[in-house]
N, C-alpha and C positions, 0 to 999 in steps of 0.2 A: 578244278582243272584236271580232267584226264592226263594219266601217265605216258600215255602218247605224245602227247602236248608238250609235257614237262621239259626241257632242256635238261640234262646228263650235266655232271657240276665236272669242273674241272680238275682233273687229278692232278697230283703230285708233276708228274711226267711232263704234262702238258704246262704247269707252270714253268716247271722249268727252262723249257723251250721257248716259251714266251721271254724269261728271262734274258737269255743268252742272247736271243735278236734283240730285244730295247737297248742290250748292252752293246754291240758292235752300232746299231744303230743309230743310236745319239750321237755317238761321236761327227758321221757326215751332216747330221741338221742341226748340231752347231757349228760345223767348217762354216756350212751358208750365211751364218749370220754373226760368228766372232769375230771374222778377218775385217768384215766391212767398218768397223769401229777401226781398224789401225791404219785404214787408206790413206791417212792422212799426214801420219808418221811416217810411214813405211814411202810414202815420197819424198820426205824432210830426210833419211836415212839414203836414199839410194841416189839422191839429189836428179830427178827423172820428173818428167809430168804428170800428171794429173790423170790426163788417156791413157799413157802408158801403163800407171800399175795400176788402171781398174782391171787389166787384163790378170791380177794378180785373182778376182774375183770372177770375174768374165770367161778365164780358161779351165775357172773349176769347173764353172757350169757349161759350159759345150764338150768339156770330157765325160761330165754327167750323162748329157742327152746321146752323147754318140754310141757310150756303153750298153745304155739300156737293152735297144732293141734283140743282141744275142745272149742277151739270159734267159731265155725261155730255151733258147737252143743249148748253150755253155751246160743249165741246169739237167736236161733229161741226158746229156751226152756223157757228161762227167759225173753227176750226182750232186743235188745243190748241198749237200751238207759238205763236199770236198768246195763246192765253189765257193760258198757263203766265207769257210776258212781263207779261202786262197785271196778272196776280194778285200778282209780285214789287212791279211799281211799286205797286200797291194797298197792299200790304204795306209799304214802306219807307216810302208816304207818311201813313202809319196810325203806325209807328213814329218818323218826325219830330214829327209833332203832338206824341204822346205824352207827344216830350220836354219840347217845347215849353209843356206846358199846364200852365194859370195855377191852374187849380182842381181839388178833385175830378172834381167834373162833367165839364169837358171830358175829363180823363184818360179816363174812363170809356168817354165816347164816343168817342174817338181806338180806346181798344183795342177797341172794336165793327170802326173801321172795318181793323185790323190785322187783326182776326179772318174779316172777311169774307174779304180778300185769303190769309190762311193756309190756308183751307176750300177755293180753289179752287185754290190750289198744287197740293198734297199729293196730290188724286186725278189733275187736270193731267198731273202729272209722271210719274205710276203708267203713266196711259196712253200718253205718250210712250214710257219707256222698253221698256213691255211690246211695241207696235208694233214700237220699233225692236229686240230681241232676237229675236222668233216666241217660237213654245215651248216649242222645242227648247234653248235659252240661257236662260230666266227665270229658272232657279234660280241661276246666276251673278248674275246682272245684280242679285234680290233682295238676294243677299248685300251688294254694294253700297249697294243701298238701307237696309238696314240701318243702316249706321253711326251716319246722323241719332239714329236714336231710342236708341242706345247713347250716343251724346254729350250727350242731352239730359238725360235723370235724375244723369249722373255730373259735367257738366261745368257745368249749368245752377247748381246751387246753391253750388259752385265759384267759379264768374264773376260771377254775382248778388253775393254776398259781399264779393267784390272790387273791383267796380266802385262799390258802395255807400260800403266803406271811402276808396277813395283816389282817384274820381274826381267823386263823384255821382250820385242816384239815375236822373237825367235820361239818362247814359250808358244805364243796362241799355237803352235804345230806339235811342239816337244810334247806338250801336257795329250798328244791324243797315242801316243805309245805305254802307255803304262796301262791305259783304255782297253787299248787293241790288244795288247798279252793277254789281260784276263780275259777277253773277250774268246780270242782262239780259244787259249786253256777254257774255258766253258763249254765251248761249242764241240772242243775233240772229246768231252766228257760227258754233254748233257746231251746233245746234240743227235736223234735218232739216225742210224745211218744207211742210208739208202743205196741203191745198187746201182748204177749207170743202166738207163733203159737205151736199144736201140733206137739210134735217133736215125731221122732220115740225112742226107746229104746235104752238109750245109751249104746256106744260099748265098754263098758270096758276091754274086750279082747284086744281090738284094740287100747285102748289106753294104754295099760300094754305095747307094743310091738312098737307103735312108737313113743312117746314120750321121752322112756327113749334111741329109737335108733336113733331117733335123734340128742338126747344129747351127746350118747355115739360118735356118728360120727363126731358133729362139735368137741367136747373134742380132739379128736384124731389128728383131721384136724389143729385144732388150734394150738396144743404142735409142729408141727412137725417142725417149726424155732425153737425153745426152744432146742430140742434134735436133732439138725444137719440132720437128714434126717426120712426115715420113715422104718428103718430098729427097731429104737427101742421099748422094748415091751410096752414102755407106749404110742406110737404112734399106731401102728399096731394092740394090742389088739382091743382097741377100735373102731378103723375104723371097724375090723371085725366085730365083737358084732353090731355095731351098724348095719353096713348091712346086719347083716344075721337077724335082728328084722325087719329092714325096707322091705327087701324081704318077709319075714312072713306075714307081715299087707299085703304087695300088692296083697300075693296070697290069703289070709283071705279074702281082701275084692273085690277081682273080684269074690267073690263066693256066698257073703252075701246078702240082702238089703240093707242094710242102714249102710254101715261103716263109724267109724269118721270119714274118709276124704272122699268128692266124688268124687270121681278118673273120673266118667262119665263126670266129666265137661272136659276130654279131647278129648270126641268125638269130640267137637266142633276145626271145623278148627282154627278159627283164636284166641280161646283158646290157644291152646297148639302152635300153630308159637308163639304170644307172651312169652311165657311162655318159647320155646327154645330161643329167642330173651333175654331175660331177663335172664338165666340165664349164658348166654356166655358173656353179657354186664355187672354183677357182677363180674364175676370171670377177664374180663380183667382192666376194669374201676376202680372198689375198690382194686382190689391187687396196682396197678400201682401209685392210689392216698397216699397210705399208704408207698411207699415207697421215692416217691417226697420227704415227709419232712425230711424221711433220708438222702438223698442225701445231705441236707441243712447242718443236723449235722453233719455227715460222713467226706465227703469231702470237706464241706467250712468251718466247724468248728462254727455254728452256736447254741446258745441253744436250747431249746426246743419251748419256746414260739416267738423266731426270725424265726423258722423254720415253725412254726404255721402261723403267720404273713405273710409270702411269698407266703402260699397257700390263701388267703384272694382274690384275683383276681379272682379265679376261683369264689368262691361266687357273685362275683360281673358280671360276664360276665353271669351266669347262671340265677340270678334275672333281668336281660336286656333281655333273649332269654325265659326263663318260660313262662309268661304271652303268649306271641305272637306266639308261639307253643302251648299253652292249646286252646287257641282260632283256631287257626288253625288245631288244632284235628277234631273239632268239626264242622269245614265247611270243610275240604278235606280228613277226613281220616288220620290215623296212618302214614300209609307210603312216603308219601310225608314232615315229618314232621321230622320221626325218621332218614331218609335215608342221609338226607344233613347234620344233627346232628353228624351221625356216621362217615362222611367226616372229620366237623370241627375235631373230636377228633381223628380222624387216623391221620390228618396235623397235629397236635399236638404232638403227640404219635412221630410222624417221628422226628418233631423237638428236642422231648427230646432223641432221639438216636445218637444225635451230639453234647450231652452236657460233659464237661470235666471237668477239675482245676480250669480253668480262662473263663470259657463260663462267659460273659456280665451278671450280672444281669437282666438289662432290656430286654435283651433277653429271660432269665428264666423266668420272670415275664410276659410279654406278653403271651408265650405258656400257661403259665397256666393259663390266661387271655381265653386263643381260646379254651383250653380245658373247660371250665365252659358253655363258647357261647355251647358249642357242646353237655354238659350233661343238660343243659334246655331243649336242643330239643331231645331230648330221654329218658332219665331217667323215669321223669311222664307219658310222649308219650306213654312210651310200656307199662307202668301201667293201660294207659287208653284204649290201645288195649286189654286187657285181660280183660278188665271188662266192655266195651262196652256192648258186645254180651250178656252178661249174664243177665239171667231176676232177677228185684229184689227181686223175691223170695228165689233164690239162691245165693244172692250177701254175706249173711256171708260165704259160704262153699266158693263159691270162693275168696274171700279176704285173706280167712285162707288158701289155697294154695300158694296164690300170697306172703304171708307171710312166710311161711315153704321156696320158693325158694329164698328170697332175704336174709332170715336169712344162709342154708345152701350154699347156690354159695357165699356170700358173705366170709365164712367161708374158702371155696378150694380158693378161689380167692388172700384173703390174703396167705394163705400158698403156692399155686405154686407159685406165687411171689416172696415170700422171701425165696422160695429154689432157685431159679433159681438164686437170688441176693448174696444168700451164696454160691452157682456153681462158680457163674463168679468172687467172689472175693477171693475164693480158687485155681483159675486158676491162679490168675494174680499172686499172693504171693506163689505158690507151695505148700499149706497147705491141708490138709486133708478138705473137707465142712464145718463139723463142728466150726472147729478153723476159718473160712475166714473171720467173721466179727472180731473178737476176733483181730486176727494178723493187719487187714486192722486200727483198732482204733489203738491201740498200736503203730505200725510205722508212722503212723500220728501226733502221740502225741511228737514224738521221731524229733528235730530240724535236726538233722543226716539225715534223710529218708524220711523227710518229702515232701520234694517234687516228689520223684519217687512214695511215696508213694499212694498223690493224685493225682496223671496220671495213677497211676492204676486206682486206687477206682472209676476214673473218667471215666475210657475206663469199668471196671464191671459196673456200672450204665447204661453207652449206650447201651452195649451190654444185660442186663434186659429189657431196653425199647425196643428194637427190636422185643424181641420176646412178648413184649404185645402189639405192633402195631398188629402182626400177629394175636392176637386173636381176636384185633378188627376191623380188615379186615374180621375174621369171621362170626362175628356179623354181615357183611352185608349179608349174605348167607338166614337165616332165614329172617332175617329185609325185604329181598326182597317181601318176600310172607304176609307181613302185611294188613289186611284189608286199600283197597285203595279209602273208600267212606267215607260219615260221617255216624256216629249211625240214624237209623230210629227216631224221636220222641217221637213213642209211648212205653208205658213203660208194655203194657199187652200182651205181648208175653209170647206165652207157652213153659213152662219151658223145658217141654220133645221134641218137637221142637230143643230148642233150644242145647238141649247136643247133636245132631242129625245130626246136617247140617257136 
């Protein structure tokens, strides 16, 4: 291999930086999936419904999506190494309240104010790290980034579980303060410090219009397993509203200069291929992952933390193929990396389309084993496609893109999922959508039916995996056209070039 070729290893400096962001990092992608384990307490506690304190989870995530879109702005204005600080303390101080609060209510809006602070983290730290690697390093430096969101689905309901049982519900918040101090203390030490660049005038039009339609959209996206399909109005409103804001900003800002979001970075080819890559590989990936540990409760009758537990392999097969995929971005290019990736996880996918009542455990276990092998070599891969090309002049604006898609695909992702899952176990029971998980638990529970029951529930499962094979068969469509070289070295390419090619 020519020296040219070779990738530049990562120094000292640059680990460190990586450090500091997995560190404030983790903390928001376990918020996502700790709390969800105490929903159930935390209404036994506040003596409230069921709708009411999903909003406990619900309001994290629309302060998430509403934050996003000004940290491409926040970051060149103020300096992301002052924001990435300011959004931990934001964050920890959202999560003291939390623990703190007296009511629903205030919970509620405590985790608004954790959600704000997560929202600017998460892209904050995207753009630090991608500045400090260039382009020629990102698919390292991804792998690292990675970890967070591998600890959160495996670890998240895990530690939720546990802190419930033996310390209090008030911990899942408490325990992310002690997080967040070192985290600051890292980032004011390790942390390179950068200069506030003149930003243009911010678009507050534009943020009036898609912040809150963004919210309003995943909102909608999100209720619509809640309310059996997408006929009702607390479903439908929503989605509208939210797209007719979201259309508003797009035609605002194909008009303007400088809108919050820079839509220009789609000129760039292998921008937007990543970007349709990424967001077909949310919607079938995360729906699909989210519904495995139902399958575990459903039809093997597992709890919630045994059914956490089973997905633990995937973590484990995806910290084996990470590393050696980031590395390999970086000397061959995206697409030789992502494409065998999206193989392992279509064999996977096929295998859970044969799963029933009495499938093997160790059968279950291994798939989800090839499935983890298959999201190391994709998942970061296609993150590091989309931010290859980009100069780092532009690396907050695009980060803050990269961010709005994995938050909103990840959103339809979960919900065509779990409509499709309430479809096919409506079919099998003759029930109206709504009612088909509803009746599927019920005759399960029931020693009379219980066996037809899970030969249903078993055969609805397979037939949900089938058709999320199919979308990620689609995923190779895009994937194909992925940049199929490494990033050039040098990190002084012109910006306006670069939206160009």
């Amino acid at each position: 291999m020519s020296t040219a070729s070779k990738p530049s290893s990562l120094d000292s400096t640059l680990l460190k930086v990586v450090v500091v962001v997995v560190a404030g990092s983790v903390m928001t992608t376990l918020d996502m999936t700790v709390v969800n384990v105490a929903l159930q307490p935390l209404t036994l506690r506040f003596q409230t419904s069921l709708d009411t304190i999903q909003w406990v989870a619900t309001g994290y995530l629309l302060a998430l999506g509403m934050a996003i879109p000004v940290t491409g702005w926040a970051g060149d204005r103020f300096g992301t190494k002052r924001l990435f600080m300011l959004s931990i303390v934001l964050f920890v101080l959202g999560s003291a309240l939390a623990g703190a609060a007296w009511d629903v209510g205030s919970l509620i809006i405590f985790r608004v104010v954790q959600g704000l602070g997560g929202g600017i983290l998460m892209p904050a730290g995207l753009t630090i790290v991608t500045r400090a690697a260039g382009p020629h390093r990102i698919g390292r430096v991804m792998a690292g980034l990675g970890v967070p969101l591998l600890l959160g689905p495996i670890a998240g309901p895990v530690l939720g579980g546990w802190l419930v049982d033996v310390a209090g519900w008030r911990w899942l918040f408490f325990v992310n303060a002690p997080i967040g101090v070192v985290a600051v203390l890292l980032a004011w030490r390790f942390l390179p410090g950068d200069e506030p660049r003149p930003a243009e005038r911010f678009d507050f039009p534009g943020m009036l219009m898609l912040s809150p339609g963004l919210a309003a959209l995943i909102y909608g996206i999100s209720t619509i397993p809640h309310r059996g399909g997408v006929t009702a109005t607390s479903v439908w409103l929503p989605v509208v509203l939210g797209l007719v804001l979201i259309a508003g900003f797009l035609v605002r800002a194909a008009k303007i200069a400088n809108p919050l979001v820079d839509l220009s970075l789609f000129r760039d080819r292998a921008f937007r291929t990543a970007m349709g890559t990424l967001s077909l590989f949310q919607i079938s990936f995360l729906g699909t992952m989210m519904v495995v540990p139902t399958y575990f409760m459903l039809v093997r009758g597992e709890s919630a933390l045994t059914a956490g537990l089973m997905v633990a392999p995937q973590g484990v097969g995806a910290l084996l193929t990470m590393p050696v995929a980031g590395r390999l971005v970086d000397r061959v290019g995206p697409r030789k990396v992502v494409l065998p990736g999206l193989v392992l996880i279509a064999v996977s996918f096929a295998l859970l389309t044969q799963v029933g009542a009495d499938t093997p455990y160790w059968t279950l276990l291994l798939t989800v084993f090839v499935t983890g092998l298959g999201m190391g070599m994709t998942l970061m891969p296609i993150n590091s496609a989309a931010l290859q090309m980009v100069p780092p002049a532009l690396a907050s604006r695009a980060s803050t893109l990269l961010n709005i898609v994995l938050q909103t695909a990840g959103a339809i992702g979960a919900a065509v999922v779990s409509i499709i899952l309430a479809s096919r176990l409506a079919d099998r029971f003759g029930v109206p959508a709504s009612a088909g998980q509803l009746t599927a638990t019920t005759a399960l529970a029931d020693p009379a039916t219980h066996e037809a029951a899970a030969a249903a529930s078993g055969g609805a499962f397979a037939s949900t995996f089938a058709w999320t094979l199919l979308l990620v068969l689609l995923c190779l469509l895009p994937a194909a056209f992925l940049p199929n070289r490494a990033a050039p070295p040098s990190q002084d390419r012109d910006p306006a070039a670069a939206v160009h090619r």
